[in-house]
C-alpha positions as a Markdown table, in Angstrom:
| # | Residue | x | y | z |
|---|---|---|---|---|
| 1 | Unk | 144.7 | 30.5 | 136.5 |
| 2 | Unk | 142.6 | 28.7 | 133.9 |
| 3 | Unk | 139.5 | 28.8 | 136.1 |
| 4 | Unk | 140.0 | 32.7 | 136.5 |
| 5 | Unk | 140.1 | 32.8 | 132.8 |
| 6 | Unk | 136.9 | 31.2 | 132.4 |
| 7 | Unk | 134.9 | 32.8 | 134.9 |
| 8 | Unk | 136.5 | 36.0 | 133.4 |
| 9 | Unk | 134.8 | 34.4 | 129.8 |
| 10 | Unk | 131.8 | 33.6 | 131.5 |
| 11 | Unk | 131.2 | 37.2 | 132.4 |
| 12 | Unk | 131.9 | 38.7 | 129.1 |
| 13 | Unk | 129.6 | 36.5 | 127.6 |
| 14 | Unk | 127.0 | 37.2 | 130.2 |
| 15 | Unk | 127.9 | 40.9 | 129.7 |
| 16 | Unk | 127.5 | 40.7 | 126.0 |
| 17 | Unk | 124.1 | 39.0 | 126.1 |
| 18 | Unk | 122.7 | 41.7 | 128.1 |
| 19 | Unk | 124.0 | 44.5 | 126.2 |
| 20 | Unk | 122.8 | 42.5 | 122.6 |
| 21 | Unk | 119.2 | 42.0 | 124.8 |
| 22 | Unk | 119.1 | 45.7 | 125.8 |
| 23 | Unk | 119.7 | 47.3 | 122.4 |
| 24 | Unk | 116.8 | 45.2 | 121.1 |
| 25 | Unk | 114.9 | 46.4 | 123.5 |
| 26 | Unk | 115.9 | 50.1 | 123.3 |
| 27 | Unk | 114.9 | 49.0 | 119.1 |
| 28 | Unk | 111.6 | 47.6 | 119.8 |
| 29 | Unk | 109.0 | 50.0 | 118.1 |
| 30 | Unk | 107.1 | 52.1 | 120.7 |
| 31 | Unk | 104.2 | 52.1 | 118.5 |
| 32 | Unk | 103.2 | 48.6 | 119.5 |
| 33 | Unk | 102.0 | 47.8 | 122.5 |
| 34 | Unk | 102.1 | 44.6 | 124.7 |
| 35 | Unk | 99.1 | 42.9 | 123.9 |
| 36 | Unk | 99.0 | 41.4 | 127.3 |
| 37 | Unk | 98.7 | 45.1 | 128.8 |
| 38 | Unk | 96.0 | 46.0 | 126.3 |
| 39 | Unk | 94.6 | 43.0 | 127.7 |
| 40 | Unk | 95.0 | 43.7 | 130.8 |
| 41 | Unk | 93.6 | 47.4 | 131.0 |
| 42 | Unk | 90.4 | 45.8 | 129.4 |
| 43 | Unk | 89.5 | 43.5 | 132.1 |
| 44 | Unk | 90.3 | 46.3 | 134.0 |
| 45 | Unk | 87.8 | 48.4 | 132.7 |
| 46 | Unk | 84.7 | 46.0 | 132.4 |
| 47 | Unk | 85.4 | 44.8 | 136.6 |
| 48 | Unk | 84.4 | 48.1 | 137.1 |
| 49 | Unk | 88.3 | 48.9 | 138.0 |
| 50 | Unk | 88.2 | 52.2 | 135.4 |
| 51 | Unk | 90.5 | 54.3 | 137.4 |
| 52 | Unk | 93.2 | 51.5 | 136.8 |
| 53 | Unk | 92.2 | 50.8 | 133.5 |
| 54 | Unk | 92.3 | 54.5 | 132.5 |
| 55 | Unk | 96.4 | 54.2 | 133.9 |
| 56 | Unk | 97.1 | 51.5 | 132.2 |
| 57 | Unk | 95.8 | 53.3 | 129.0 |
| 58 | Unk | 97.3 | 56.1 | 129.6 |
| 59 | Unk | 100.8 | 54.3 | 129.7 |
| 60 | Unk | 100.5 | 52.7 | 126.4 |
| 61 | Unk | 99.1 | 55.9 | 125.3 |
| 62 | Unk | 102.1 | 57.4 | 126.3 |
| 63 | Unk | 104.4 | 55.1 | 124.7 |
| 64 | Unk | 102.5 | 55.5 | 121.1 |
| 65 | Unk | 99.9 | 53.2 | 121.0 |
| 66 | Unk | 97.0 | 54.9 | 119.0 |
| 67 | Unk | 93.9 | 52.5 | 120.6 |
| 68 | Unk | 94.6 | 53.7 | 123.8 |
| 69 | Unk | 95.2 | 56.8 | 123.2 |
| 70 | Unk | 91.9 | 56.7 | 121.5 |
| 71 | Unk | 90.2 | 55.3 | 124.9 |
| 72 | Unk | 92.4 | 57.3 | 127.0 |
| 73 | Unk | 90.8 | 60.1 | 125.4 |
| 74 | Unk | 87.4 | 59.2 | 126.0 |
| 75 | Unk | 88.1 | 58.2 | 129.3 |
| 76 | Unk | 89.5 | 61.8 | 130.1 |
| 77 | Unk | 86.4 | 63.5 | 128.2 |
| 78 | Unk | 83.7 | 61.5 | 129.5 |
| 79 | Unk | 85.0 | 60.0 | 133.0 |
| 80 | Unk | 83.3 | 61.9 | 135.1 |
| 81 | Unk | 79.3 | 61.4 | 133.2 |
| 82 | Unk | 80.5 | 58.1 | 132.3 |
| 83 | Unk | 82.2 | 57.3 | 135.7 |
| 84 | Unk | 81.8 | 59.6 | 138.2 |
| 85 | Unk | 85.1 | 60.5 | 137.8 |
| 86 | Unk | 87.7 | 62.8 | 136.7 |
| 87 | Unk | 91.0 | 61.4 | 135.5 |
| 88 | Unk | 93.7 | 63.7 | 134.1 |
| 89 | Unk | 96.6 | 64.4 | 131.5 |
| 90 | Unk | 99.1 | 67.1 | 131.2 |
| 91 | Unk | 98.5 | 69.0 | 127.6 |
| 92 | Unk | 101.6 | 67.7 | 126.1 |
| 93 | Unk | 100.1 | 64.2 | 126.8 |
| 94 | Unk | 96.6 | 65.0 | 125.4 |
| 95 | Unk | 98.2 | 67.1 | 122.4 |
| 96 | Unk | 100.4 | 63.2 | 122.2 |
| 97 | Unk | 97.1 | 61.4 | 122.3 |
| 98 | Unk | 95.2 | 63.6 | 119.9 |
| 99 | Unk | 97.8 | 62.9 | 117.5 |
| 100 | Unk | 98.0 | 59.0 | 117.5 |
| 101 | Unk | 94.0 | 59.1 | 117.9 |
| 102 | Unk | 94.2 | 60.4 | 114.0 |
| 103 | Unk | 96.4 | 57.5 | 113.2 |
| 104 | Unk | 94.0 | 55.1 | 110.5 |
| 105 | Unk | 92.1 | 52.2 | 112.5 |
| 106 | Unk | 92.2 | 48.9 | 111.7 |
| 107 | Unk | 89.1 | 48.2 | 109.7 |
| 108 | Unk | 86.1 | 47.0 | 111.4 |
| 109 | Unk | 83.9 | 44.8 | 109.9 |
| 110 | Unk | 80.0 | 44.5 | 110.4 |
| 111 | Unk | 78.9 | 41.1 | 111.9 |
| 112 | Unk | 76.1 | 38.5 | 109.9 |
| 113 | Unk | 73.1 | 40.4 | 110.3 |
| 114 | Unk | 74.1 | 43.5 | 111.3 |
């Protein structure tokens, strides 16, 4: 019986955990991206992979992530004289884009010599 009782333990504590995990997560700002995807879509882009990169953009687009929507953007504008190509977006994700594109930049700041 005592065994019972601690697997029974076990498991609520497992349970518990995952619940406490799961809320933060459902917390975490959408406005932030993961870096490592930002990352990620950029290699994409300068192998030459731009359809994949423009997907991966789009997604953090789509979660609130104002850089990518920016590049999103100008992927969707300028894909096919840039690219050859022709990605797309539903309105209610350009009107999204639009949107965070307007959110301030960070501050770029000119290189010696520039």
């Amino acid at each position: 019986m005592k065994l019972f009782s601690k697997i029974l333990n076990a498991g609520l504590i497992g349970l518990a955990t995952y619940a406490l995990i799961s809320a933060a997560v459902a917390a975490y700002p959408k406005t932030s991206h993961p870096r490592h995807e930002f990352e990620q879509a950029l290699e994409d882009y300068r192998s030459g992979h731009t359809t994949a990169a423009y997907g991966r953009f789009m997604r953090l687009a789509d979660a609130g992530d104002a850089e990518s929507a920016r590049i999103a953007l100008m992927l969707l504008r300028h894909g096919p004289e840039m690219h050859g190509t022709a990605w797309g977006a539903s309105q209610p994700q350009i009107d999204h884009w639009m949107a965070l594109a307007q959110k301030p930049m960070e501050r770029i700041v000119a290189e010696s010599g520039d």
